[in-house]
C-alpha positions as CSV (number, residue, x, y, z in Angstrom):
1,X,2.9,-61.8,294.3
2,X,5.2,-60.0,292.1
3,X,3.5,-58.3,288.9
4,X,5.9,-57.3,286.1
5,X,5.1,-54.6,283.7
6,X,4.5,-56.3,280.4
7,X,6.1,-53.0,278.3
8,X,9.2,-53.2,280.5
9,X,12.5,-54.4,278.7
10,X,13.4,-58.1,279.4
11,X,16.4,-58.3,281.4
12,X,18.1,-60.3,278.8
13,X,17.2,-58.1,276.3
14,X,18.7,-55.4,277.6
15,X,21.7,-54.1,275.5
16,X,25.0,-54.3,277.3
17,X,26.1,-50.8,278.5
18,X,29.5,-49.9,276.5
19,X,31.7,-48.5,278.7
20,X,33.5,-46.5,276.1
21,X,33.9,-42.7,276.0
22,X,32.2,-41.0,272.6
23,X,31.9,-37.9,271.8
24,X,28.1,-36.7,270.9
25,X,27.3,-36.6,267.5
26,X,25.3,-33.4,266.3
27,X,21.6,-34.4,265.8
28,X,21.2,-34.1,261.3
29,X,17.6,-32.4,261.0
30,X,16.2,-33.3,257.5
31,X,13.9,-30.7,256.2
32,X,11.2,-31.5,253.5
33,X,11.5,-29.1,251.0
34,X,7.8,-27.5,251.1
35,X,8.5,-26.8,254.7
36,X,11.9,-25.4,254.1
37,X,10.9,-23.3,251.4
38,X,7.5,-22.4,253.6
39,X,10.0,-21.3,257.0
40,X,12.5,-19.5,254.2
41,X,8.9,-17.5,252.9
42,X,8.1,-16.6,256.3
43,X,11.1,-15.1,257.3
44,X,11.5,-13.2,254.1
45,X,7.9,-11.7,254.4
46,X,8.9,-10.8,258.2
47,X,12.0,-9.4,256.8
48,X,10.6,-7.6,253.6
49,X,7.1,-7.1,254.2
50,X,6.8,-3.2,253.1
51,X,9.3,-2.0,251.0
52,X,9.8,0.1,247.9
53,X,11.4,-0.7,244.4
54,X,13.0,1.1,242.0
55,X,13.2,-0.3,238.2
56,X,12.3,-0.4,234.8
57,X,9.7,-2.7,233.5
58,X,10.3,-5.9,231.3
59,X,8.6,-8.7,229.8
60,X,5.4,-7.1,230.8
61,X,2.5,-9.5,230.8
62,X,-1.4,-9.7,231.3
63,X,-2.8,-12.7,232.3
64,X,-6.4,-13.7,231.1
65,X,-7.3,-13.8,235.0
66,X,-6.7,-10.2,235.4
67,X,-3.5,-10.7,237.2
68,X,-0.5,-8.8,235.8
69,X,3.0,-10.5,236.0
70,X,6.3,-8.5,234.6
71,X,10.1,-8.3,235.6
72,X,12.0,-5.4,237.5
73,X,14.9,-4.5,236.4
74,X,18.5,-2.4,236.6
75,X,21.7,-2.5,235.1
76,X,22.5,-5.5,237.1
77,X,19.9,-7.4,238.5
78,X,16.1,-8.5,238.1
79,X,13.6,-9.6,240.0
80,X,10.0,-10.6,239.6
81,X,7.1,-8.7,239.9
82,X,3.2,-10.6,240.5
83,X,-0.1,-7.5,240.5
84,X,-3.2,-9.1,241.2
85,X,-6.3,-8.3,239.2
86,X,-7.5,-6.3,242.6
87,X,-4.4,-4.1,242.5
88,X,-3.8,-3.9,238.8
89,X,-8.1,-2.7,238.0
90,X,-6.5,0.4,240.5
91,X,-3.8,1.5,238.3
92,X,-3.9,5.3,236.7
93,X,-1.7,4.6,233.9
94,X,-1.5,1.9,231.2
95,X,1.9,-0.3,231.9
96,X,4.4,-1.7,229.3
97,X,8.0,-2.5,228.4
98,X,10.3,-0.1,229.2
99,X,8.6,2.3,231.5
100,X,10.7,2.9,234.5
101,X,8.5,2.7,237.8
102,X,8.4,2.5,241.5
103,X,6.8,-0.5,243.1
104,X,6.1,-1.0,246.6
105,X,4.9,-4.4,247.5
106,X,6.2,-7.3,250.3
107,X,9.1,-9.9,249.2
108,X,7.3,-13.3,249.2
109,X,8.5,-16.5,247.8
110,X,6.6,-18.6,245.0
111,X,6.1,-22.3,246.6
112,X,5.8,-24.3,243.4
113,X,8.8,-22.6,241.8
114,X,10.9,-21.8,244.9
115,X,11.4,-18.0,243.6
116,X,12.0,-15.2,245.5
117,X,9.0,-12.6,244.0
118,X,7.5,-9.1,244.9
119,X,3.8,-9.2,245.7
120,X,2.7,-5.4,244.6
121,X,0.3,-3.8,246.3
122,X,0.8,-0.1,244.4
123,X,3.1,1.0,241.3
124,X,3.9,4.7,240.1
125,X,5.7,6.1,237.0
126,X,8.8,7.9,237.5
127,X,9.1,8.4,233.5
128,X,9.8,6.6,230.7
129,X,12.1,4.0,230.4
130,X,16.0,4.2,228.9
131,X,15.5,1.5,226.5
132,X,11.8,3.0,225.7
133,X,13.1,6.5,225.3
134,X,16.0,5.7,223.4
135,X,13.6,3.6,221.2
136,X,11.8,6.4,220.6
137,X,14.9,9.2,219.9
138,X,15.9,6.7,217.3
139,X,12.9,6.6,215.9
140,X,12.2,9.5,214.9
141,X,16.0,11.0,214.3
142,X,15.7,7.8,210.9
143,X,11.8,8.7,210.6
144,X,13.5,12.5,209.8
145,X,16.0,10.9,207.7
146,X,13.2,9.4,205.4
147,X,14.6,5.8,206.2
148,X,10.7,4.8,206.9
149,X,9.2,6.7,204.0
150,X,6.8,4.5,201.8
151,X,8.5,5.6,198.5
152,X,11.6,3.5,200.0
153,X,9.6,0.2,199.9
154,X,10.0,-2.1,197.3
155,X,7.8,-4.8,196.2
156,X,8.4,-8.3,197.6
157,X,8.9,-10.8,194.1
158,X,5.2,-12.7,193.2
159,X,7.6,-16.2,193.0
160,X,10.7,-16.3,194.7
161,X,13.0,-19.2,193.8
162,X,15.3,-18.6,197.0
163,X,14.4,-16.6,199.9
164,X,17.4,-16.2,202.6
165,X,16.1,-15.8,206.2
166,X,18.7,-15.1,209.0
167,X,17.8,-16.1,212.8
168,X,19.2,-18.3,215.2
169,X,19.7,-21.9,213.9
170,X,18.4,-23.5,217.0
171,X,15.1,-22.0,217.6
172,X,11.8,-22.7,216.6
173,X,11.7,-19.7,214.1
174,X,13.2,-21.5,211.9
175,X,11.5,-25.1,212.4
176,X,8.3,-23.1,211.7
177,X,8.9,-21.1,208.6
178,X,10.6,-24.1,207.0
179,X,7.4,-26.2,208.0
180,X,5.2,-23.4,206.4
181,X,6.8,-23.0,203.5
182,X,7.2,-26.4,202.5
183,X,3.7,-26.9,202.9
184,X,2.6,-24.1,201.0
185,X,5.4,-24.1,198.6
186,X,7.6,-26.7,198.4
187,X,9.7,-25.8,195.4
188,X,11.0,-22.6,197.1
189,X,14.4,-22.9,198.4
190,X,15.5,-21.4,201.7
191,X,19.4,-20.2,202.4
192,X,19.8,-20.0,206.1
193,X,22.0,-17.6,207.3
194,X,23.1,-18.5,211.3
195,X,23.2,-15.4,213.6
196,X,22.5,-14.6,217.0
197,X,19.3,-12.4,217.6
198,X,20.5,-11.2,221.4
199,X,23.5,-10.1,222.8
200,X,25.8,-7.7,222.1
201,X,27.3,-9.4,219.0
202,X,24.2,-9.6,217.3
203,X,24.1,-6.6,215.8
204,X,27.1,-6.8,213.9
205,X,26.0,-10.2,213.3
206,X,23.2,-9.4,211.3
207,X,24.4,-6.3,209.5
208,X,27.2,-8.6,208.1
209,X,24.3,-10.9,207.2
210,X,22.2,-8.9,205.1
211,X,25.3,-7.4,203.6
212,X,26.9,-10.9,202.4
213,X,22.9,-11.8,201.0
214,X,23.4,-8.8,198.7
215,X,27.1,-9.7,197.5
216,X,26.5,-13.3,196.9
217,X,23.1,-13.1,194.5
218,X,22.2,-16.4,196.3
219,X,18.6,-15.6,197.0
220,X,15.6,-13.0,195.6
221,X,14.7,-12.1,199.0
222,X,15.7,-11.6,202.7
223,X,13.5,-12.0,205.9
224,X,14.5,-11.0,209.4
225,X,13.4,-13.1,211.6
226,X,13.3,-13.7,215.5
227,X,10.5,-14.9,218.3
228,X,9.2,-12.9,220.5
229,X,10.8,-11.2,224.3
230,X,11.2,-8.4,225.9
231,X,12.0,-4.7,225.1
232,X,16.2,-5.7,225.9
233,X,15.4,-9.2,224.2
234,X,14.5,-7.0,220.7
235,X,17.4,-4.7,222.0
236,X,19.4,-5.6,218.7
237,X,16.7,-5.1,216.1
238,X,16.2,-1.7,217.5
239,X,20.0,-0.9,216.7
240,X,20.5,1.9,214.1
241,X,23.2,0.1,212.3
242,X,20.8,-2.5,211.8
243,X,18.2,-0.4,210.5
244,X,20.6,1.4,207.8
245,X,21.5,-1.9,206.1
246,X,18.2,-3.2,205.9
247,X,17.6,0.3,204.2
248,X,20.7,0.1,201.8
249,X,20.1,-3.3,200.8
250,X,19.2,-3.7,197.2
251,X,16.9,-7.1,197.9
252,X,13.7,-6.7,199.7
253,X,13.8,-7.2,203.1
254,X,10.6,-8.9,205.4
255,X,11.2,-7.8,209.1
256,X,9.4,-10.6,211.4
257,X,10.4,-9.9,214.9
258,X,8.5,-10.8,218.0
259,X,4.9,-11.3,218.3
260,X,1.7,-9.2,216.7
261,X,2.1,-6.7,219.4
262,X,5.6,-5.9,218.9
263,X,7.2,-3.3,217.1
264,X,10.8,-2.6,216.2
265,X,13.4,-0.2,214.1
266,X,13.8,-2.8,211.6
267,X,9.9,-3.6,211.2
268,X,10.2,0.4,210.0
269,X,12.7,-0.1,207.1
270,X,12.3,-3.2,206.3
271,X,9.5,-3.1,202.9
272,X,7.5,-5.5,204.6
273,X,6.6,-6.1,208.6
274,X,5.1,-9.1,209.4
275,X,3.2,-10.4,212.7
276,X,5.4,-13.0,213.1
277,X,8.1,-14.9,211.6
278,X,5.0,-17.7,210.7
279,X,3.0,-14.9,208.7
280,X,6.2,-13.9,206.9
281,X,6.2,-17.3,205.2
282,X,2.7,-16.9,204.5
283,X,3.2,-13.8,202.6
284,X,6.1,-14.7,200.8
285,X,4.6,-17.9,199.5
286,X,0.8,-16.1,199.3
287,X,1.0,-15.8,195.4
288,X,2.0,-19.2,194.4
289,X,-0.2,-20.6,197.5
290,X,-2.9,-18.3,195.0
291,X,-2.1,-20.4,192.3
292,X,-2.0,-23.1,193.8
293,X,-5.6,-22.7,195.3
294,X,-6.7,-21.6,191.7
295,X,-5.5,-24.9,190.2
296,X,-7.3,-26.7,192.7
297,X,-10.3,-24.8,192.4
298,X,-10.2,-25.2,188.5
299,X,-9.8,-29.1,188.8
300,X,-12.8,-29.2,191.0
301,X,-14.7,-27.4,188.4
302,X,-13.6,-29.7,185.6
303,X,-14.0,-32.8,187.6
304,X,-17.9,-31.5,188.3
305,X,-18.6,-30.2,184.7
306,X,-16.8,-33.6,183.5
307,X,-19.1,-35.6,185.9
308,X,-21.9,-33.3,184.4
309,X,-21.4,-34.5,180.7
310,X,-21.3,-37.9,182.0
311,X,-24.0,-38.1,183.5
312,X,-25.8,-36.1,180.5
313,X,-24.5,-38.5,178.0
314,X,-25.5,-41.5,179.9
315,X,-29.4,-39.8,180.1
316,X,-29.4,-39.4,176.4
317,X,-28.0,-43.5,175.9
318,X,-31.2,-44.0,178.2
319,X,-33.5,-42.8,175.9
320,X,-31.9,-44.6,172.6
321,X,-33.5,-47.7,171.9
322,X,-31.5,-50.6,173.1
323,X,-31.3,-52.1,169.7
324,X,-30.3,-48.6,168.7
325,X,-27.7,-48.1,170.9
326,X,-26.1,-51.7,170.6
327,X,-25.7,-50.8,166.8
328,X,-23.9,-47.4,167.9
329,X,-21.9,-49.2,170.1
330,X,-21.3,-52.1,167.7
331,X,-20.5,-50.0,164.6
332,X,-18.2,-47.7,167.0
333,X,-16.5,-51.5,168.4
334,X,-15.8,-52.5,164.6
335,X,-14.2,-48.6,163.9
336,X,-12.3,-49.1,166.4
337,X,-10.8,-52.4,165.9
338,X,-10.1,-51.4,162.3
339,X,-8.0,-48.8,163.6
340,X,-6.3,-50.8,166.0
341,X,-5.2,-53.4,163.0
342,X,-4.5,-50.2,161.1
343,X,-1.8,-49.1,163.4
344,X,-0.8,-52.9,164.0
345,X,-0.1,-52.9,160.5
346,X,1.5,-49.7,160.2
347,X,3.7,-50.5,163.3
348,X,4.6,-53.9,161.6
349,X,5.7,-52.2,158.6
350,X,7.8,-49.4,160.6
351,X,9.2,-52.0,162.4
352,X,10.3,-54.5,159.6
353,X,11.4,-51.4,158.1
354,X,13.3,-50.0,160.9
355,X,14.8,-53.4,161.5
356,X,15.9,-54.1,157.9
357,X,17.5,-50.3,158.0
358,X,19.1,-51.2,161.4
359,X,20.3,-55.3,159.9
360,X,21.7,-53.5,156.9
361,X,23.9,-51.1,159.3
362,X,25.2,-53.3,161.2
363,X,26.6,-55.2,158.2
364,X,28.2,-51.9,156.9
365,X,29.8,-51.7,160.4
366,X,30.8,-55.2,160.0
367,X,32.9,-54.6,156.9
368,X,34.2,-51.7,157.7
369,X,35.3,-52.9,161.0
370,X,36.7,-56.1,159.3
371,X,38.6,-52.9,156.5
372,X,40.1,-51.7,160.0
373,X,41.0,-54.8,161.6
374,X,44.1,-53.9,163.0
375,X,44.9,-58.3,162.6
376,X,44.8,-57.2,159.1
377,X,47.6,-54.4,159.1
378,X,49.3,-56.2,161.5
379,X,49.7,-59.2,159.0
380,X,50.5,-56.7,156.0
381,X,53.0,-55.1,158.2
382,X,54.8,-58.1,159.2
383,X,55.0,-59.2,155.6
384,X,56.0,-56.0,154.9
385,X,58.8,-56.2,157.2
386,X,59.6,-59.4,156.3
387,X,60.1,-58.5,152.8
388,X,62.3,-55.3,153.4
389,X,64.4,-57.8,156.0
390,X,65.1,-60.3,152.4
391,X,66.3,-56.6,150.9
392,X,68.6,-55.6,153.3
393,X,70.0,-58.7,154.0
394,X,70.6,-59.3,150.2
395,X,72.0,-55.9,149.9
396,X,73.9,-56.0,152.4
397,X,76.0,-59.3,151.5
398,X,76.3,-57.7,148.0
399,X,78.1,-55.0,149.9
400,X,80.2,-56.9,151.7
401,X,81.4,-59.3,148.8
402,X,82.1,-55.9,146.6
403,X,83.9,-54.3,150.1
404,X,85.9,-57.5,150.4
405,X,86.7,-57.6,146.7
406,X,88.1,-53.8,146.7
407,X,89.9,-54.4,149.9
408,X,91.7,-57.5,148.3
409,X,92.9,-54.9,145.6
410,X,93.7,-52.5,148.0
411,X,96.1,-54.9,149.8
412,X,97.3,-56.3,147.3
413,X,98.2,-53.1,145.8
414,X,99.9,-51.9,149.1
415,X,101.7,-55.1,149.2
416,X,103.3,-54.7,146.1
417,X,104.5,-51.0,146.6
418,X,105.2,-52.0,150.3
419,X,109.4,-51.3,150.8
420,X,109.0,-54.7,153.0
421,X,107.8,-56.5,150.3
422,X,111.1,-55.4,148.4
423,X,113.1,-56.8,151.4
424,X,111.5,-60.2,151.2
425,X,112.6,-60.9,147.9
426,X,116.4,-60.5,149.4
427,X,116.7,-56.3,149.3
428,X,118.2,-54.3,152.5
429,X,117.7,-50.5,153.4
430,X,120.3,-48.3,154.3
431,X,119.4,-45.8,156.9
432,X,121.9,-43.4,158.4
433,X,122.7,-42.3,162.0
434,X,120.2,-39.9,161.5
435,X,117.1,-42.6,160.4
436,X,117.5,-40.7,156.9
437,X,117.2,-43.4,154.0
438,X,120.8,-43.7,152.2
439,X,120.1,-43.9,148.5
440,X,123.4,-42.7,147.1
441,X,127.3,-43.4,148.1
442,X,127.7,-39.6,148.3
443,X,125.8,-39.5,151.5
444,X,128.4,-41.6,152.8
445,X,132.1,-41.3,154.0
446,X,134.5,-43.9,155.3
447,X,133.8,-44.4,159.5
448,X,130.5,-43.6,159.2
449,X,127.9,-45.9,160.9
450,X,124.9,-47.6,159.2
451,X,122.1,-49.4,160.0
452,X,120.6,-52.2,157.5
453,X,117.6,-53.5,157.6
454,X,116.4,-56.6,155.9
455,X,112.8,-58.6,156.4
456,X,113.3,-59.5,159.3
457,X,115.3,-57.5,161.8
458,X,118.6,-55.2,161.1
459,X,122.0,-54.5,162.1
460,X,124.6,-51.7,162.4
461,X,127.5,-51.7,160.1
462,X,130.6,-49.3,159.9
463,X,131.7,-48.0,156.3
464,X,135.4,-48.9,155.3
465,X,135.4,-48.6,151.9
466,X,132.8,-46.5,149.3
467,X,133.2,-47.7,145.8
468,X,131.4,-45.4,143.3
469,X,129.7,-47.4,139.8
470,X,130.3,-46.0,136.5
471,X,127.1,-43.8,135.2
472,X,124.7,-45.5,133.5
473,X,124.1,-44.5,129.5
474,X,120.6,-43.1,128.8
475,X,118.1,-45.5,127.4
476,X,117.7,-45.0,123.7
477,X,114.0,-44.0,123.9
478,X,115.3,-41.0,125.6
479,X,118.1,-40.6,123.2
480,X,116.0,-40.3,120.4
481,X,113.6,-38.0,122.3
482,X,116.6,-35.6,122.7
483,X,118.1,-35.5,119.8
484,X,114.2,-35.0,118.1
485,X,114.1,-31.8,120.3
């Protein structure tokens, strides 16, 4: 008897071999990422696991557990430095921002982060920092200059209406002062001036900042403001140029930069340095938040002493007789409603009065509106018109008729003196050659052409014969005349 092995493939399940040539594919290895991250450790620590650094400290922090956590840096590059409480309780010197040290330590990487770190075993000083030292120079070249002197500092205003405040826009500087100050101060306006706080550009930034608060008379004072960061984060508040405009500027200037701990150029000349830009709004708005707090503290009072008499009065009602005291009350009831029809009445009266005054206004606006009605002069003006149209037209017919009358005259005036008028009544003129008018036989001689003309048309004649007629005697009016003279 045969016996099969139960885990050995069925014959018919057996795949089909494929003849087919194909190349080998390359196996694809997927590596979780702890265990990538944990091989990528190892071989780093293998690498890197005694080795000195050179670098200047930054963003220097102590942890409540003891542990000490900062950054290394150069001019190019940074990298993270981790000193647990062990090593750090074996330090000689006291570490900060800005000091420039040796570390020696092994390169490890930080599993839950996946960043490359340096685990310090030791640290020395090689000296102080560049950005610590120039700190300092500065420092004291403007402290010699009297730019920090306390007879520089001006008061900050007890009740600001406007306070400008330049920071970053997008930080939460600004979400937090605004939230402050509305709550302790709500009619205070704030004029936010948009710069950046890092970076090279920000120190020109803020100088033209503080310089266009002082042209534009916008606001009563001016706070500097920025979170907190390391020694090259605060790099532009510790700028000189920065630090002589907040000392020219005629409006007070509050410097909060950073945290409690921190201390820049500008905290120095500025006339106030606050903790934080949080505490700046508390001591800008601390008087009226005074006031405010005195009001409230006053109103309690009067609300207790208020209570007090209440409560004093109704003792003393306690100890009236009831009979008593329903007279007071009655008798005070009946004063009282006298008074109220008192003023019913007198408000009835001013009323009426005021009414009547009103009524009798009204009418005087009627009728003088109804004086103006512009109907009215419409209606006179038509008439008017109507009645200096009747004028004209009865002036000018008389016109015409004494025109038409003259010019009758005229015409027939010129008809009768017309020389045509003569020619209807059987007459001819004589014209010459010349178109001159022939009024004597001497202007005539025998050949001579002519030209007649009668009423209607003319015609040219020759001269044959030219009679002359006897002269005629004078008239005997004329005779007389003459032989008088």
């Amino acid at each position: 008897m045969v016996t099969r092995d139960p885990f050995a493939p069925h014959a018919d399940l057996e795949p089909q071999l494929d003849l087919r040539f194909e190349e080998p594919r390359p196996a694809r290895r997927i590596w979780p990422v702890r265990e990538l991250v944990a091989q990528v450790r190892d071989l780093v620590e293998q690498e890197f696991g005694d080795i000195w650094v050179e670098g200047e400290i930054s963003n220097y922090r102590p942890a409540p557990s003891g542990h000490v956590y900062f950054t290394l840096k150069d001019a190019d590059a940074q990298l993270p430095i981790v000193l647990f409480r062990r090593q750090a309780m074996l330090l000689r010197f006291r570490a900060d921002d800005g000091l420039h040290v040796l570390v020696r330590g092994r390169v490890s990487v930080y599993e839950q982060r996946g960043q490359m770190q340096l685990v310090a075993e030791t640290m020395e000083p090689v000296g102080a920092g560049s950005l610590q030292l120039a700190f300092e120079q500065l420092k004291e070249r403007l402290k010699a200059e009297g730019l920090f002197d306390a007879s520089r500092k001006r008061p900050l205003p007890m009740f600001p209406r406007c306070v400008g405040i330049v920071t970053s826009p997008t930080g939460a500087v600004i979400r937090d002062f605004v939230n402050i100050v509305t709550r302790r101060h709500s009619g205070l306006n704030i004029c936010l001036y948009p710069v950046s706080v890092q970076g090279d550009s920000a120190p020109a930034e803020i100088e033209a900042a503080l310089t266009e608060l002082n042209i534009t008379n916008l606001v009563d004072l001016i706070v500097l403001a920025r979170g907190g960061g390391s020694l090259e984060d605060l790099a532009a508040f510790n700028s000189e140029r920065v630090a002589r405009v907040i000392a020219s500027s005629r409006l007070p200037v509050v410097s909060a930069v950073g945290h409690e701990t921190d201390f820049t150029i500008a905290d120095f000349a500025a006339d106030l340095r606050a903790p934080t830009p949080s505490a700046a709004a508390e001591l800008i708005t601390e008087a009226q938040h005074k006031i405010a707090e005195h009001l409230a503290t006053e109103s309690h009072r009067l609300e207790r002493a208020a209570r007090f008499q209440l409560l004093q009065a109704r003792q003393r009602l306690a100890h009236l007789p009831v009979s008593r005291a329903q007279s007071r009350v009655t008798t005070l009831l009946h004063r009282l409603d006298q008074r109220l029809d008192d003023a019913i009445q007198r408000l009835d009266s001013s009323f009426t009065a005021w009414l009547r005054l009103r009524q009798n206004r009204i009418v005087g606006l009627g009728a003088a509106v109804l004086d103006h009605d512009p109907r009215q002069k419409l209606a006179h003006a038509r008439q008017h018109l109507s009645d200096f149209r009747a004028r004209l037209d009865r002036s000018l017919e008389r016109l015409i008729e004494s025109s038409a009358a003259r010019l009758g005259s005229l015409d027939a005036r010129l008809h009768s003196l017309s020389p045509l008028a003569v020619l209807d009544r059987g007459y001819a003129m004589v014209l010459s050659t010349g178109g001159t008018l022939v009024r004597s036989t001497t202007q005539l001689a025998s050949g001579d052409r002519v030209t007649a003309r009668l009423t209607d048309g003319s015609f040219l004649s020759r001269v044959e014969t030219i009679t002359a007629s006897a002269p005629q005697a004078p008239a005997a009016g004329k005779k007389r005349k003459k032989s008088a003279l």
